[in-house]
PATOR-505837 format. One record per residue: residue in three letters; x, y, z of N, C-alpha, C in turn. Coordinates in Angstrom, 3 decimals, m for minus. Example, Ala and Ser with C-alpha at 12.3 -4.5 7.8 and 13.67 -1.06 7.14 Angstrom:
2
+------+----------+----------+----------+----------+----------+----------+----------+----------+----------+
| rest |     n.xx |     n.yy |     n.zz |    ca.xx |    ca.yy |    ca.zz |     c.xx |     c.yy |     c.zz |
+------+----------+----------+----------+----------+----------+----------+----------+----------+----------+
|  ala |   13.190 |   m5.690 |    7.800 |   12.300 |   m4.500 |    7.800 |   13.200 |   m3.300 |    7.800 |
|  ser |   12.850 |   m2.250 |    7.080 |   13.670 |   m1.060 |    7.140 |   12.900 |    0.030 |    7.870 |
+------+----------+----------+----------+----------+----------+----------+----------+----------+----------+
//
This chain:
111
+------+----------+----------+----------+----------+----------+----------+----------+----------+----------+
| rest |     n.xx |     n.yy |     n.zz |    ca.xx |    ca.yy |    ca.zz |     c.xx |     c.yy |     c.zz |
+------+----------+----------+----------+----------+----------+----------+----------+----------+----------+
|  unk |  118.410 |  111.354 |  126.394 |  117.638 |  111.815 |  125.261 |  116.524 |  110.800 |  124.976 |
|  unk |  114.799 |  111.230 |  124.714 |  114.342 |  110.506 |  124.770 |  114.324 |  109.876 |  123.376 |
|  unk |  113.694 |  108.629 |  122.588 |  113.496 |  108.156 |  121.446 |  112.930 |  108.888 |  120.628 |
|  unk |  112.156 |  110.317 |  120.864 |  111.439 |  110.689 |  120.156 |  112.584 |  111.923 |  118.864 |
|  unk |  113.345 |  112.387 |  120.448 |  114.589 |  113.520 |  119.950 |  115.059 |  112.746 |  119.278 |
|  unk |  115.465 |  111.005 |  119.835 |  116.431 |  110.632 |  118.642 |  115.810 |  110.668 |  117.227 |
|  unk |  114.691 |  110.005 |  117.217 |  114.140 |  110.439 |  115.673 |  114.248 |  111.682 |  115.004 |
|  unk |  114.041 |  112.321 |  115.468 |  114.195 |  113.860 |  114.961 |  115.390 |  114.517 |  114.706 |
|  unk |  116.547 |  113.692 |  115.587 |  117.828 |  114.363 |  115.453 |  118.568 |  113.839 |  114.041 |
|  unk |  118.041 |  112.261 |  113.996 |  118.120 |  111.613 |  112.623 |  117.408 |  111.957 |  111.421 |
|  unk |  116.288 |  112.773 |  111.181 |  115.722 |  113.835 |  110.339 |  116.278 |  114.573 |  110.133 |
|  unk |  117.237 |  115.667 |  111.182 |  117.747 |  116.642 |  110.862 |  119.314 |  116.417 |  110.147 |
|  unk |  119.751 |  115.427 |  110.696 |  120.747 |  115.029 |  109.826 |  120.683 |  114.668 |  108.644 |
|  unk |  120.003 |  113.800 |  108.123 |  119.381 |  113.444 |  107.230 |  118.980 |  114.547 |  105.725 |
|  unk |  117.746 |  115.423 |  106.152 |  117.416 |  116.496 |  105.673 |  118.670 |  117.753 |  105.504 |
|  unk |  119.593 |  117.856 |  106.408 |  120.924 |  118.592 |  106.004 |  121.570 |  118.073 |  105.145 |
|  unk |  122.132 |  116.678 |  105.041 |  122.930 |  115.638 |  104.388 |  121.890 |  115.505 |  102.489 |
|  unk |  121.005 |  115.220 |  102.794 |  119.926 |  114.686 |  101.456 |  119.327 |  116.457 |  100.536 |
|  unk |  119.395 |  117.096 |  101.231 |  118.338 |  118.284 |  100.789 |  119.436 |  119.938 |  100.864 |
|  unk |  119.850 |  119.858 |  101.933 |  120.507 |  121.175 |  102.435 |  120.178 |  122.494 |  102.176 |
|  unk |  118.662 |  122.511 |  101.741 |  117.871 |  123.602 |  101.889 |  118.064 |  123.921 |  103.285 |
|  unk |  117.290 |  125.330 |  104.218 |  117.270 |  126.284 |  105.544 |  115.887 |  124.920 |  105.874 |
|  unk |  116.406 |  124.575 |  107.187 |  115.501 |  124.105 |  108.082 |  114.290 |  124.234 |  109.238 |
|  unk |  113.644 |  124.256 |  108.914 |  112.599 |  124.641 |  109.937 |  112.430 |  123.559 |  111.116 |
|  unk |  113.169 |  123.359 |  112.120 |  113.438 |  122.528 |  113.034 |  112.468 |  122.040 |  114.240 |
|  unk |  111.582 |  123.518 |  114.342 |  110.402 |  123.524 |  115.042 |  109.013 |  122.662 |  114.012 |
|  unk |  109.307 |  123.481 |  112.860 |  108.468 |  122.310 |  111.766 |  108.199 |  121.121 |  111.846 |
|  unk |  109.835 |  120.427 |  111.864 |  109.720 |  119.592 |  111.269 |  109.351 |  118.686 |  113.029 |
|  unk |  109.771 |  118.964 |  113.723 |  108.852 |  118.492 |  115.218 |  108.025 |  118.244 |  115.368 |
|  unk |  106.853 |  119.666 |  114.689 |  105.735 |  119.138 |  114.797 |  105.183 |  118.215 |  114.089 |
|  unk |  105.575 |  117.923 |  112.895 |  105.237 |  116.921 |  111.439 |  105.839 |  115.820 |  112.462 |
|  unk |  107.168 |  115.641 |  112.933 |  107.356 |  114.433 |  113.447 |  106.171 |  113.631 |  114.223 |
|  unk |  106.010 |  114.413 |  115.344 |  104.423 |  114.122 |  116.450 |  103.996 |  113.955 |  115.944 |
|  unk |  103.243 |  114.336 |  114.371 |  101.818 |  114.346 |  113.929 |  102.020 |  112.881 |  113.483 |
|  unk |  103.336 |  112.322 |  113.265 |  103.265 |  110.635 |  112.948 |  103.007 |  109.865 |  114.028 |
|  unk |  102.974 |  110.531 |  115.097 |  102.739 |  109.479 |  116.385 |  103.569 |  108.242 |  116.395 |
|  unk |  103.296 |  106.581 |  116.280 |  103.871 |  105.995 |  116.619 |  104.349 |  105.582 |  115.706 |
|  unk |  103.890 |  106.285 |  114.183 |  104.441 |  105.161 |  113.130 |  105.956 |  105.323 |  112.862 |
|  unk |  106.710 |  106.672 |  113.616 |  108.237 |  106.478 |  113.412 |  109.209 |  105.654 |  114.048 |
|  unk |  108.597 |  104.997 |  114.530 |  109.287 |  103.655 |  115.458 |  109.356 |  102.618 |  114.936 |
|  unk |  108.435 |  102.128 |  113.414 |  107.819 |  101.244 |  112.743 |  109.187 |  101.607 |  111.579 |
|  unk |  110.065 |  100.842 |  111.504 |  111.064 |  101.163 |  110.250 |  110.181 |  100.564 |  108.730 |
|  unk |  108.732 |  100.270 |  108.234 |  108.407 |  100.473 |  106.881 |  107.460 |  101.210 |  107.405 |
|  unk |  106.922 |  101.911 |  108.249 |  105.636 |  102.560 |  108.513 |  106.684 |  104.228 |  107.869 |
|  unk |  107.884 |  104.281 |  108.880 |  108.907 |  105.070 |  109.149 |  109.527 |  105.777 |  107.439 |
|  unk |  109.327 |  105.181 |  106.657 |  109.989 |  105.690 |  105.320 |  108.435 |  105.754 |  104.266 |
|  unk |  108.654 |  106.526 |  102.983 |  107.984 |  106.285 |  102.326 |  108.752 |  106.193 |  100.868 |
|  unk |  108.209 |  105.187 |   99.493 |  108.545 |  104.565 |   98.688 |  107.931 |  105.806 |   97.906 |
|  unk |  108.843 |  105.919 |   96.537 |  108.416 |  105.995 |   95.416 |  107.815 |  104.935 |   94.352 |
|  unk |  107.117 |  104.390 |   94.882 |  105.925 |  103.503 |   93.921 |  104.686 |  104.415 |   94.205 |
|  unk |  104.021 |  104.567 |   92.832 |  102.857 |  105.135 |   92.533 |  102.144 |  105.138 |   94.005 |
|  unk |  101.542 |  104.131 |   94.237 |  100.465 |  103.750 |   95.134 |  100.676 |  104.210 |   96.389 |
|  unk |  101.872 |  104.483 |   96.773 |  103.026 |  105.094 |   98.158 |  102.158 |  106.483 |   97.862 |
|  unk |  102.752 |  107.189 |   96.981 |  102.496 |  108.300 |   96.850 |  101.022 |  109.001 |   96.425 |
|  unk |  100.308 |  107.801 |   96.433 |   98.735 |  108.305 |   96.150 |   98.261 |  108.118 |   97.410 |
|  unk |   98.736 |  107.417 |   98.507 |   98.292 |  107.103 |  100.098 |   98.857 |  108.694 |  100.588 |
|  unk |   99.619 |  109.077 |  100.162 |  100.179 |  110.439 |  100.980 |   99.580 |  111.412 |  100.498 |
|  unk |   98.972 |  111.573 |   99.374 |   98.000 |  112.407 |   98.685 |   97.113 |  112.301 |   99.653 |
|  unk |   96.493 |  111.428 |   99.730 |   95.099 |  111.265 |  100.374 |   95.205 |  111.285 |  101.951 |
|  unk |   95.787 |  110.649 |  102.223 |   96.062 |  110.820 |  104.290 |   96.645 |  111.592 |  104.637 |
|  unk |   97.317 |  112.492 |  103.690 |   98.366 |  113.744 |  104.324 |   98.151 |  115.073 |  103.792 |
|  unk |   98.117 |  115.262 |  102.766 |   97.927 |  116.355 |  101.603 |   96.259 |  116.862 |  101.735 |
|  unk |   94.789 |  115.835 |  101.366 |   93.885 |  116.103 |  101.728 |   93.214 |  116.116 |  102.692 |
|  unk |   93.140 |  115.009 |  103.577 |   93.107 |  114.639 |  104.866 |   93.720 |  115.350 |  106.010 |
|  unk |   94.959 |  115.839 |  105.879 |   95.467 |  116.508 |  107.505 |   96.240 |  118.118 |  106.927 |
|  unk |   96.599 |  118.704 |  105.496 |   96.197 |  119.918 |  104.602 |   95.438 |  120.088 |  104.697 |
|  unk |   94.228 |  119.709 |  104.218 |   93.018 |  119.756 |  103.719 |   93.021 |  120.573 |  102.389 |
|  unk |   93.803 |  119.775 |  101.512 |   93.685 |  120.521 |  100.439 |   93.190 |  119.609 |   99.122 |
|  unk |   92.841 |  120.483 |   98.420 |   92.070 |  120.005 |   97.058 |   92.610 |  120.248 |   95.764 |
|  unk |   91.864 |  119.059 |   94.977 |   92.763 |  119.570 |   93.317 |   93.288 |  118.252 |   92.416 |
|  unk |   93.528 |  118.193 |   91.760 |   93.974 |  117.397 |   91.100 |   95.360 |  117.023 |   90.384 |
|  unk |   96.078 |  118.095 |   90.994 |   97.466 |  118.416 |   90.532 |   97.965 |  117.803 |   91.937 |
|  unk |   97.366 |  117.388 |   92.919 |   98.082 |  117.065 |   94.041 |   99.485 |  116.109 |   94.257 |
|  unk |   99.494 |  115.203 |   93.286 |  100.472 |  113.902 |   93.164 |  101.825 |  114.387 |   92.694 |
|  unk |  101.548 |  115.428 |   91.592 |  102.753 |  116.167 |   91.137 |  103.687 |  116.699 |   91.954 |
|  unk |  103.084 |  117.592 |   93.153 |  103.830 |  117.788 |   94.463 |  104.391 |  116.695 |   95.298 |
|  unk |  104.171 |  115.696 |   94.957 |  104.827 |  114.633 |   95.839 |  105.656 |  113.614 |   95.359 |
|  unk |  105.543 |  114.107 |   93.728 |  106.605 |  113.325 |   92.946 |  107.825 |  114.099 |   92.574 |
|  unk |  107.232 |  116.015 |   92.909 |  108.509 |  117.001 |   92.469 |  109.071 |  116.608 |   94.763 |
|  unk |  108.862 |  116.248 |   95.223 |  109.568 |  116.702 |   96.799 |  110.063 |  114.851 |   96.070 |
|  unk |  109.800 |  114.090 |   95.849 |  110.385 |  112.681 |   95.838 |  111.630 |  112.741 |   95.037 |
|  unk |  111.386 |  113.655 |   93.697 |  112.295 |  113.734 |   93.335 |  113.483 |  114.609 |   93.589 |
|  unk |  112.883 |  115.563 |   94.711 |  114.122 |  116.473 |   95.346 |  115.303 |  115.706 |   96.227 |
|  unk |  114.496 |  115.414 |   96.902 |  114.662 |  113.923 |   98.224 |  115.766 |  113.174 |   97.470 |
|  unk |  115.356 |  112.368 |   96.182 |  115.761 |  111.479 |   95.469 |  115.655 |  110.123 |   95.333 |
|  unk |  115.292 |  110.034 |   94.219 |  114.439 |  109.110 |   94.047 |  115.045 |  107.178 |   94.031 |
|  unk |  116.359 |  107.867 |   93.775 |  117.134 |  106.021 |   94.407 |  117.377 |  106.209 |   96.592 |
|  unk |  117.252 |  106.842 |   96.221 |  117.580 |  107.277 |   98.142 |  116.208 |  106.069 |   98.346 |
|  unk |  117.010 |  104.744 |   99.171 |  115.929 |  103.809 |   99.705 |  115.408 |  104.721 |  100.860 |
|  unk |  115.706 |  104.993 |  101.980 |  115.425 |  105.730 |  103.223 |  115.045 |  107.152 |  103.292 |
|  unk |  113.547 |  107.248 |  102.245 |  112.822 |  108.617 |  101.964 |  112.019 |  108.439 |  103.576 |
|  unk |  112.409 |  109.133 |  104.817 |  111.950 |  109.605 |  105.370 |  110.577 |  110.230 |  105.707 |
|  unk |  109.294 |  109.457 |  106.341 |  108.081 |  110.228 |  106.106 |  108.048 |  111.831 |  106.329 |
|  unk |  108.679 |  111.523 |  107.893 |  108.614 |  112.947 |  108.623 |  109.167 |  114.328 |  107.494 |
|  unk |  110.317 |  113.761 |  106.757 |  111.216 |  114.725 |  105.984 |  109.856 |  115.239 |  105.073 |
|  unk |  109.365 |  114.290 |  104.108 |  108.441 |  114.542 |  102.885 |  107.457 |  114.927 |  103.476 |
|  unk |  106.826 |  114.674 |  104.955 |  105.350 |  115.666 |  105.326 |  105.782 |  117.094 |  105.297 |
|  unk |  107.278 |  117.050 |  105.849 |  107.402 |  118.087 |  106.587 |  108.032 |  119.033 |  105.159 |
|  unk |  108.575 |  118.449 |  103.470 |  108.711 |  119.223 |  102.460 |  107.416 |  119.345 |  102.178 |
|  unk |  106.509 |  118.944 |  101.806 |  104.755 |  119.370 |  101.491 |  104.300 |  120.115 |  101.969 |
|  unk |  104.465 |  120.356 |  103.214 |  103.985 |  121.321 |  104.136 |  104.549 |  122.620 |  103.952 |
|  unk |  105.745 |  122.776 |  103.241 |  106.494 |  123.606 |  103.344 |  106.046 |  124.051 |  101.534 |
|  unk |  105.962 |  123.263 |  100.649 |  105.679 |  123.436 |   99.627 |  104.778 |  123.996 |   99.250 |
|  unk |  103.114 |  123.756 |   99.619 |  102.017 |  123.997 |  100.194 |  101.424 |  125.702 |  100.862 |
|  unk |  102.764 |  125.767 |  101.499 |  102.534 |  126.828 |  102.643 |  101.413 |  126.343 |  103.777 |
|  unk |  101.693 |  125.487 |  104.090 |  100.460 |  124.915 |  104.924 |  101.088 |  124.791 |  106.704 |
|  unk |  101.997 |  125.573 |  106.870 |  102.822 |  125.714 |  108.221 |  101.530 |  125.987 |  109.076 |
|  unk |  100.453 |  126.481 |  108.891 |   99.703 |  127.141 |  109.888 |   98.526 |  126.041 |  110.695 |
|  unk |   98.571 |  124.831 |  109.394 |   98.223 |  123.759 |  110.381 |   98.914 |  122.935 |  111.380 |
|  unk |   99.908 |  123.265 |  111.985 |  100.598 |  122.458 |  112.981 |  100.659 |  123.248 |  114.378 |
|  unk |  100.265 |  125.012 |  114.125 |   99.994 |  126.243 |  115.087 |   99.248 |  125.854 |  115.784 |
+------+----------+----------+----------+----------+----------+----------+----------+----------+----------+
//
């Protein structure tokens, strides 16, 4: 199995275990790739609930690779942080691109 499945297989566990919402497995694959190398990087690899965490994901993820607009944007990433949970040290990037995306309806950018 290469390193990449293992990451992903640890998402899916993860996201069953933390969330146990229906999984989109192909989804969340592609959100994985779209991190390229930073899931190998264990602080690149998670993201924090501190303000400033979550205003970088606004902007590099939400407007930047969404392409979406607005000003309500942060709220969506503090309601998926707080789904996630918010003492959970090991908030998963791949998991939270891949709840935004899903939140969003924005599946059609990864097609």
């Amino acid at each position: 199995m290469s390193k990449f499945e293992e990451k992903v297989g640890k998402y899916i566990d993860a996201y069953k275990t933390k969330i146990g919402d229906d999984l989109d497995v192909d989804l969340l694959r592609k959100v994985t790739k779209g991190l390229g190398p930073s899931i190998y990087n264990r602080d690149a690899e998670t993201v924090s609930a501190e303000k400033s965490e979550m205003e970088r994901v606004v902007q590099n993820y939400l407007k930047k690779k969404l392409g979406l607009e607005g000003d309500d944007l942060l709220s969506s990433v503090e309601a998926v942080i707080e789904k996630y949970g918010k003492s959970e040290r090991a908030k998963y990037r791949a998991i939270i691109y891949y709840m935004l995306c899903k939140h969003h309806g924005k599946e059609d950018v990864y097609n």
